[in-house]
C-alpha positions in Angstrom: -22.9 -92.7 -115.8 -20.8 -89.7 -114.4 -22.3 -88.3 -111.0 -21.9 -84.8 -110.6 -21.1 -83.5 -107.0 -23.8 -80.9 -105.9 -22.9 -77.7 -104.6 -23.7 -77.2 -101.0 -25.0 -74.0 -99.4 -24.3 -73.9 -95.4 -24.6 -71.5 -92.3 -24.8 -72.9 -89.1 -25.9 -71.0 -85.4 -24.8 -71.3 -82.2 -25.8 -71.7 -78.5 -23.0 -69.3 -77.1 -21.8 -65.6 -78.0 -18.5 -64.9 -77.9 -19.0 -63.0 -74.4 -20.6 -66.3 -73.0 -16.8 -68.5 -74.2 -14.3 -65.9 -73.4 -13.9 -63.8 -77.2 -12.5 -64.9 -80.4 -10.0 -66.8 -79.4 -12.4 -69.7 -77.7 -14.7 -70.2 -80.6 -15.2 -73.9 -81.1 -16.8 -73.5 -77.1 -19.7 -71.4 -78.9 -21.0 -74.8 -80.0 -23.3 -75.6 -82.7 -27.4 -74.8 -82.1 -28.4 -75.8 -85.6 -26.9 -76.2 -89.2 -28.8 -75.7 -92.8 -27.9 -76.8 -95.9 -28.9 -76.2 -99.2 -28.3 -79.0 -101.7 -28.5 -78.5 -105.9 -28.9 -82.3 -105.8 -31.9 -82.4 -104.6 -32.6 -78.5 -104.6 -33.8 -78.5 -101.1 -32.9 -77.4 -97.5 -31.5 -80.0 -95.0 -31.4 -78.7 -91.5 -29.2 -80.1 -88.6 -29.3 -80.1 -84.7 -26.1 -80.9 -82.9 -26.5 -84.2 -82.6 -26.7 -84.8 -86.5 -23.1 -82.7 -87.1 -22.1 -85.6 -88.3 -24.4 -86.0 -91.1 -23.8 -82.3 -91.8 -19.9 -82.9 -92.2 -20.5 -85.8 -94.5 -22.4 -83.4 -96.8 -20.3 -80.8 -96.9 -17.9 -83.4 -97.3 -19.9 -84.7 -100.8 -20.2 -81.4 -102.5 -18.2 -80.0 -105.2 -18.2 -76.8 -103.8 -19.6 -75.8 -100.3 -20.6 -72.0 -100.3 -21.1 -69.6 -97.4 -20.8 -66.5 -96.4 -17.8 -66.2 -93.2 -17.8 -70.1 -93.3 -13.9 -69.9 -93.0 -13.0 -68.3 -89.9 -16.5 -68.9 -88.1 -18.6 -71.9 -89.2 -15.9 -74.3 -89.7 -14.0 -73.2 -86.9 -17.3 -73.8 -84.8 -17.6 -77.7 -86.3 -14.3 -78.3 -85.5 -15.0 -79.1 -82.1 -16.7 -81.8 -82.8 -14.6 -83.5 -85.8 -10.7 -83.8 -87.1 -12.1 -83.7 -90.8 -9.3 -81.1 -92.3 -12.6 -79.2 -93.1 -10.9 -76.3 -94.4 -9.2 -78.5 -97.4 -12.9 -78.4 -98.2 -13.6 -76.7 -102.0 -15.8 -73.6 -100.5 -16.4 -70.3 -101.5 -16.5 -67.5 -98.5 -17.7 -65.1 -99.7 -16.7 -62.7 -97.1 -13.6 -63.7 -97.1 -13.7 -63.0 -101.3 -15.3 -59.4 -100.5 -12.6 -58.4 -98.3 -10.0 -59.4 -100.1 -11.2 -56.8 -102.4 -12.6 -54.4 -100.2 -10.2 -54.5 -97.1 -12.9 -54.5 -94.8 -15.7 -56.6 -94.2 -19.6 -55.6 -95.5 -22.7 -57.5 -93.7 -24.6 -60.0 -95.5 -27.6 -58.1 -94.7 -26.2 -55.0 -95.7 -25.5 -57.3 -99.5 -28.2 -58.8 -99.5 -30.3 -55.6 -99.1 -28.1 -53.9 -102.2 -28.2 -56.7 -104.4 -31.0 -58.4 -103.8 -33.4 -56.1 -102.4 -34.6 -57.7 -99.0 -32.7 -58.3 -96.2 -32.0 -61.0 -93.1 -34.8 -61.9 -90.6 -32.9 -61.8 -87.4 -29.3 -61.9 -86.5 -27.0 -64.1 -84.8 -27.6 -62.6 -81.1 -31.4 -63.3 -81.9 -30.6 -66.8 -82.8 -28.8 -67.4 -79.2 -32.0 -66.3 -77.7 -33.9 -68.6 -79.6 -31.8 -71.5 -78.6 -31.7 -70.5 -75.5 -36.1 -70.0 -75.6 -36.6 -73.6 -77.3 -37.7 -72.0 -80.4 -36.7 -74.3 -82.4 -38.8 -74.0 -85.4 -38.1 -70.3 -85.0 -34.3 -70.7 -84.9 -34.6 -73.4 -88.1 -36.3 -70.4 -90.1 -33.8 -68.1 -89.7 -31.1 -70.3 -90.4 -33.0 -71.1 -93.5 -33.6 -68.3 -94.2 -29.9 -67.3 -94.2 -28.8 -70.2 -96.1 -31.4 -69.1 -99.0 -30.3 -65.5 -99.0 -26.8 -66.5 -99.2 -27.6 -68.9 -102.4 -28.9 -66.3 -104.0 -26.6 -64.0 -103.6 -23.7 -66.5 -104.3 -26.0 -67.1 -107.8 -26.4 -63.7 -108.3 -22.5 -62.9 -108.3 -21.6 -65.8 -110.3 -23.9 -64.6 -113.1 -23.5 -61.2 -112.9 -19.7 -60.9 -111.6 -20.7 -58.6 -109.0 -22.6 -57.2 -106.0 -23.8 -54.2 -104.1 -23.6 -53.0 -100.9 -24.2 -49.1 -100.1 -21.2 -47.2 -98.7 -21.5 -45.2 -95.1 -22.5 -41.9 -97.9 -25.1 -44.1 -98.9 -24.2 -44.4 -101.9 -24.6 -47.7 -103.9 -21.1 -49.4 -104.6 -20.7 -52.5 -106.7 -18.0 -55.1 -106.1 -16.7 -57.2 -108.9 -16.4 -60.9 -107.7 -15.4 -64.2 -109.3 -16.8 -67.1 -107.7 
């Protein structure tokens, strides 16, 4: 029997902001907090500490399609630091990186999410340093989670519907046409 590859769902957070490493330029020295997955295998959440990077790379490793939102130039760029797996030979949908290839500039996943999906982000990445930084773990896990899910269903919304929304600086609502 044929076994299909699942499609992966990931976002990751990290212990450091880019003032803490020295900018852009030093972003594998942000290093990893914690990692979520969301499998269509098993159609649940797997979450991650840094310790279990590992395990994370092997299942973004096993998917057909790993999906995120900025994974590209920030959350495979983070895991690098701690592998030599050509991670960006990876099959992946960004979807950032689609957007603004047909935007030219970059929209917020909260600001997406919000458009397309009416609701919105729980935190945001400076929240989950604190966190980290607190010991809230569980708090931390959440969010991440919580991330991961938004960005599944707005990945699954596009795919259906060929587009999504965001509202322009006039707020005015502005669909994007998308093909992932």
């Amino acid at each position: 029997m044929l076994q299909v590859k699942p499609v992966v769902v990931f976002d990751l957070e990290t212990q450091n902001s880019f003032d803490d490493v020295g900018g852009y330029r030093n972003m594998r020295a942000l290093k990893m907090s914690v990692g979520v997955t969301w499998n269509s295998a098993d159609q649940s959440f797997h979450r991650f500490g840094e310790k279990d990077v590992p395990a994370l790379i092997e299942e973004l490793k096993s998917a057909s399609l790993v999906v995120g939102f900025n994974v590209l130039n920030f959350d495979y760029e983070v895991l690098m630091a701690y592998t030599s797996e050509p991670l960006r030979n990876l099959t992946t949908t960004d979807m950032l990186d689609h957007i603004y290839r047909r935007l030219g500039f970059r929209v917020k996943l909260d600001d997406l999410a919000r458009a397309t999906l009416n609701t919105k982000k729980s935190g945001d990445g400076l929240d989950a340093i604190r966190w980290w930084r607190e010991g809230k773990l569980d708090t931390l896990y959440e969010y991440c989670e919580q991330d991961v899910d938004v960005t599944r269903r707005l990945w699954e919304f596009g795919k259906q519907n060929r587009y999504v929304q965001f509202y322009d600086k006039r707020y005015k609502l502005q669909r994007i046409a998308v093909s992932w």
